[in-house]
N, C-alpha and C positions, 0 to 999 in steps of 0.2 A: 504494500500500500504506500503511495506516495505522500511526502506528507508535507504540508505547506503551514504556514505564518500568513497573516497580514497585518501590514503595516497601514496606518493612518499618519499623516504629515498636515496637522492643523495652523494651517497658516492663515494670515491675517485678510484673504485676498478670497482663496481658496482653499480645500480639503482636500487631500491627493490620498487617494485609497488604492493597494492592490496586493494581489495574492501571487507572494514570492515561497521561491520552492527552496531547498536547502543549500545550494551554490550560490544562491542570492542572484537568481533569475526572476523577474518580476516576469510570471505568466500572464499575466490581465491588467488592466488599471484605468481608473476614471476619476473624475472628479467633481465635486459638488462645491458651491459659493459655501464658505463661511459667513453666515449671515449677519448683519448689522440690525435685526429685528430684537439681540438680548432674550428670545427664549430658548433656553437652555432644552428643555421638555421636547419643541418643536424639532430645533436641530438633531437631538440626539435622534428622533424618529426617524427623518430624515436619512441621517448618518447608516442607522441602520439596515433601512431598505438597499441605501446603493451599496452597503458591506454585502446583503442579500444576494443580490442580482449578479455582483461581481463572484461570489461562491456560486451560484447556480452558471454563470455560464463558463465556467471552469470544468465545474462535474458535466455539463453536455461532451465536453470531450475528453473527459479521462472522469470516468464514473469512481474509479478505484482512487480515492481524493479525503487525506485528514486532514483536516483544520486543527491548530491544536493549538490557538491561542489568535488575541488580536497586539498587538503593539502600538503605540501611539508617540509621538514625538510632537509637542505643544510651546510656546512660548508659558515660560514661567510653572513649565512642569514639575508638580513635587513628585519625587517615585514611591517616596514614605506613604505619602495619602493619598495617590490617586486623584488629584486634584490638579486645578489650573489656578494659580490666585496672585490676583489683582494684574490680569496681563494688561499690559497698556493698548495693545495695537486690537482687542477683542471687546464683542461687543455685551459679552458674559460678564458683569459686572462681579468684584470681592471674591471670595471661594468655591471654584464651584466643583462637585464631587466628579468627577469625569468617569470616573472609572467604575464606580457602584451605580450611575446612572445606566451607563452602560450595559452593565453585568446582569442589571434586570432585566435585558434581551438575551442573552446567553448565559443562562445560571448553567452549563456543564461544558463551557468552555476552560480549557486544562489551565489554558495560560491569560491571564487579560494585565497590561500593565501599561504603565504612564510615565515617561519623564520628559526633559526639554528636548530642544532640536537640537543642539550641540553636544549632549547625551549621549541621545541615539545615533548622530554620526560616528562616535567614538564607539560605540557598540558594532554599529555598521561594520566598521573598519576592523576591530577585530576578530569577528565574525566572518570576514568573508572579503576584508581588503589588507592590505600592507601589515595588518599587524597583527597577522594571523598567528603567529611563534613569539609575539612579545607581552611581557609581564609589566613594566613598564612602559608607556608611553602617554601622551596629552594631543588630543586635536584641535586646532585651534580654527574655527568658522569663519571665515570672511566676507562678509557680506552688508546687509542695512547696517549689521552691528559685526561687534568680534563676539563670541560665542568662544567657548572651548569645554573640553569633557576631558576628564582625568582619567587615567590607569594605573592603580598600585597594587604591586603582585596581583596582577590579572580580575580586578575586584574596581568598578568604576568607584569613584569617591565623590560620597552623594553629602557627608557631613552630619552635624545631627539634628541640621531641619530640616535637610533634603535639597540644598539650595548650593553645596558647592561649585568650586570651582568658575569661579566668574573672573577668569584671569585677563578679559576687555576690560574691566573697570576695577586695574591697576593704576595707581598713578603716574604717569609717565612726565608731564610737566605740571608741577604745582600753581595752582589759579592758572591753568593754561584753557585751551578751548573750549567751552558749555558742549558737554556730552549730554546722551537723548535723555540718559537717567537724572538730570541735572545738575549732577556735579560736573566742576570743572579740573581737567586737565588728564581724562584719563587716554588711558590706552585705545580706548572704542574710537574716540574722536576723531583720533589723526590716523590709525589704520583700517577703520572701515571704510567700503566704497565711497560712503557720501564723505566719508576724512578727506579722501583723495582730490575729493572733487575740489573742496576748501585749499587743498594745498595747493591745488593748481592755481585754483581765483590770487591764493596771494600772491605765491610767484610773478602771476602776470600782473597785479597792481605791483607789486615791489619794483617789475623790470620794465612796466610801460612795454610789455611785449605784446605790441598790434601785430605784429608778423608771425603770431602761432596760429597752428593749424587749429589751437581751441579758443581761439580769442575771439572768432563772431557767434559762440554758443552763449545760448544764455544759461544761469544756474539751473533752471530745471533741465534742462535738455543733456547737457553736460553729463558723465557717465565715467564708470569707470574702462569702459570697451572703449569707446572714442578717445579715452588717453593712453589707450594700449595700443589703438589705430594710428593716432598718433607719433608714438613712442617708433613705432615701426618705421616710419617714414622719418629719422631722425629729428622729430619736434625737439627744441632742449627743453620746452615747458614741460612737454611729456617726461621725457629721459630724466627732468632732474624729481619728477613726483616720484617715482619709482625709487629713485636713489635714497631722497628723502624719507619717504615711508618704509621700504627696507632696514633705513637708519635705527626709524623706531620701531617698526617690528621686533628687530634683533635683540634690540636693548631689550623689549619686555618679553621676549625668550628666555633671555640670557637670567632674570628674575627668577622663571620658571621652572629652568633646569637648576638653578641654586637653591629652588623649593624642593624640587623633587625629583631631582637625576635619573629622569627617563635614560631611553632606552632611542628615542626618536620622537621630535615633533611633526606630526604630520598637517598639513595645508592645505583646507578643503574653500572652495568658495568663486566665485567670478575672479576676481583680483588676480588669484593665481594660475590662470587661464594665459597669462602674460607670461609666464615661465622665467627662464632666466633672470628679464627686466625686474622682477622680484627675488626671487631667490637668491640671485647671489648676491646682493647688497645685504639682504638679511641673513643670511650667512658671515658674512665679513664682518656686520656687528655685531652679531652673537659671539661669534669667536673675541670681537676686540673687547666685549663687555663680561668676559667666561671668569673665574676662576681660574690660575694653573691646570688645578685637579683635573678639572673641565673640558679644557681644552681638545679641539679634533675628538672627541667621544661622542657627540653625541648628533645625531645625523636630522638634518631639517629634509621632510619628503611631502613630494604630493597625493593628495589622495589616490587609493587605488578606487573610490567607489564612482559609479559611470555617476556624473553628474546631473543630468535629467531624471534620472531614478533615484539620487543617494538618500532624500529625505524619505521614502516608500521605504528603501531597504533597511536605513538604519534604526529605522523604528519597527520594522519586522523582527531586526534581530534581535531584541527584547524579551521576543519568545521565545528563543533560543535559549537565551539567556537563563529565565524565566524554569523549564524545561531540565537546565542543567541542575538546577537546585535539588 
């Protein structure tokens, strides 16, 4: 009998649902609005039905088919309780029970469980990408935010209210830029996409640079792909945001592995879609900001999980997770 997970990826936008098999194959997938209407009741039905349809139309063609749990990866996931609380970008106002909501559709479901999206990327990943033989490591998410998921001795590190590891809102410059959480100067600011984008605007007011290739965007438009498009065509505005953000990436690596001497940071998100243009500047600060001890040990990689799928898988692998218990 074959036996499958699925994963739910509750995003602010949309719900990305599908039923992946144990190589971390997504055999099906659809998606439903994350609704702005705040009923929790509604949605959950909702959610249901298309978890439904997506099991039924899996069994049409492999009837010999177990389910043996759901996974869920949320903004402001606790995995203690099952819950989502106080997420900013949802329309689910204060605590709300996710998981027991849930389970009142599936009370003989083996596995049902709940934590953040940067979590379950790090579960993803060792599960079934790059850090499939490591006991240490940390994932760091780049994207609206920095996000990151901890690994110690093969046990993700959830803390004792469920809310570890929030290695974006590190301090990186003190009273430096207004981050989304509204403190000022961390880590999130200057290396998440919208960081980039900020780096770029100052750069071009600092250098009066009318001559870049991002200087007739406006800030909405502006992206972190057009300054990788950019960067490609030697823009220096582009080349020097790359160097710059690198700069700080590193430095709040270099933090990370002083916390906790992984094994390998891995680098999941758009941003790192630019390759090199990032990595090795972040590389070069982490090593200039290391410890002796430190030093050339400790390996910065990209994700192995297919990007279009990663939020589906690593919240699938949960169940796994879950299962191994």
């Amino acid at each position: 009998m074959k036996k499958v997970a699925i994963g739910i990826d509750v995003g602010g936008t949309n719900t990305a649902i599908g039923v992946v098999d144990q190589d971390g194959q997504v055999m099906v997938k659809n998606s439903i609005p994350t609704p702005s209407h705040g009923d929790i009741d509604r949605y959950i039905n909702d959610l249901t039905n298309a978890v439904n349809e997506l099991i039924h139309s899996v069994k049409l063609v492999n009837a010999d088919l177990e389910v043996l749990g759901i996974g869920i990866g949320a903004p402001n996931g606790n995995y203690y309780n099952g819950t989502i609380e106080y997420a900013p970008n949802l329309s689910f106002k204060g605590v709300v029970h996710f998981v027991e909501l849930l389970r009142k559709n599936y009370p003989t479901m083996k596995a049902l469980a709940l934590t953040n999206d940067a979590n379950a990327a790090a579960i993803g990943e060792m599960i079934y990408g790059g850090a499939k033989h490591m006991k240490n490591f940390v994932m760091y998410t780049l994207g609206t935010g920095v996000g990151s998921g901890v690994v110690v001795n093969g046990d993700l590190v959830y803390g004792h209210d469920g809310f570890a590891g929030e290695c974006g809102h590190t301090t990186l410059i003190p009273g430096g830029r207004l981050c989304g959480c509204g403190a000022k100067g961390h880590l999130e600011a200057y290396c998440s996409a919208p960081g980039m984008k900020r780096t770029a605007f100052e750069i071009m007011v600092r250098d009066n640079a009318v001559d870049s290739l991002l200087a007739n965007k406006s800030f909405k438009e502006l992206d972190s792909k057009a300054i990788y498009d950019a960067a490609v065509h030697g823009d220096k505005v582009a080349l020097e945001v790359f160097e710059q953000t690198g700069k700080w990436l590193g430095q709040g690596l270099a933090d990370t592995v002083h916390h906790l001497s992984p094994e390998a940071i891995f680098l999941f998100g758009g941003p790192t879609a630019a390759g090199e243009f990032i990595f090795k500047p972040t590389r070069e600060s982490m090593e200039a900001h290391l410890l002796p001890i430190f030093k050339n040990k400790i390996k910065i990689l990209p994700s192995e999980l297919k990007p279009g799928d990663a939020a589906i898988v690593g919240a699938s692998a949960l169940v796994w997770k879950e299962i191994e218990k």
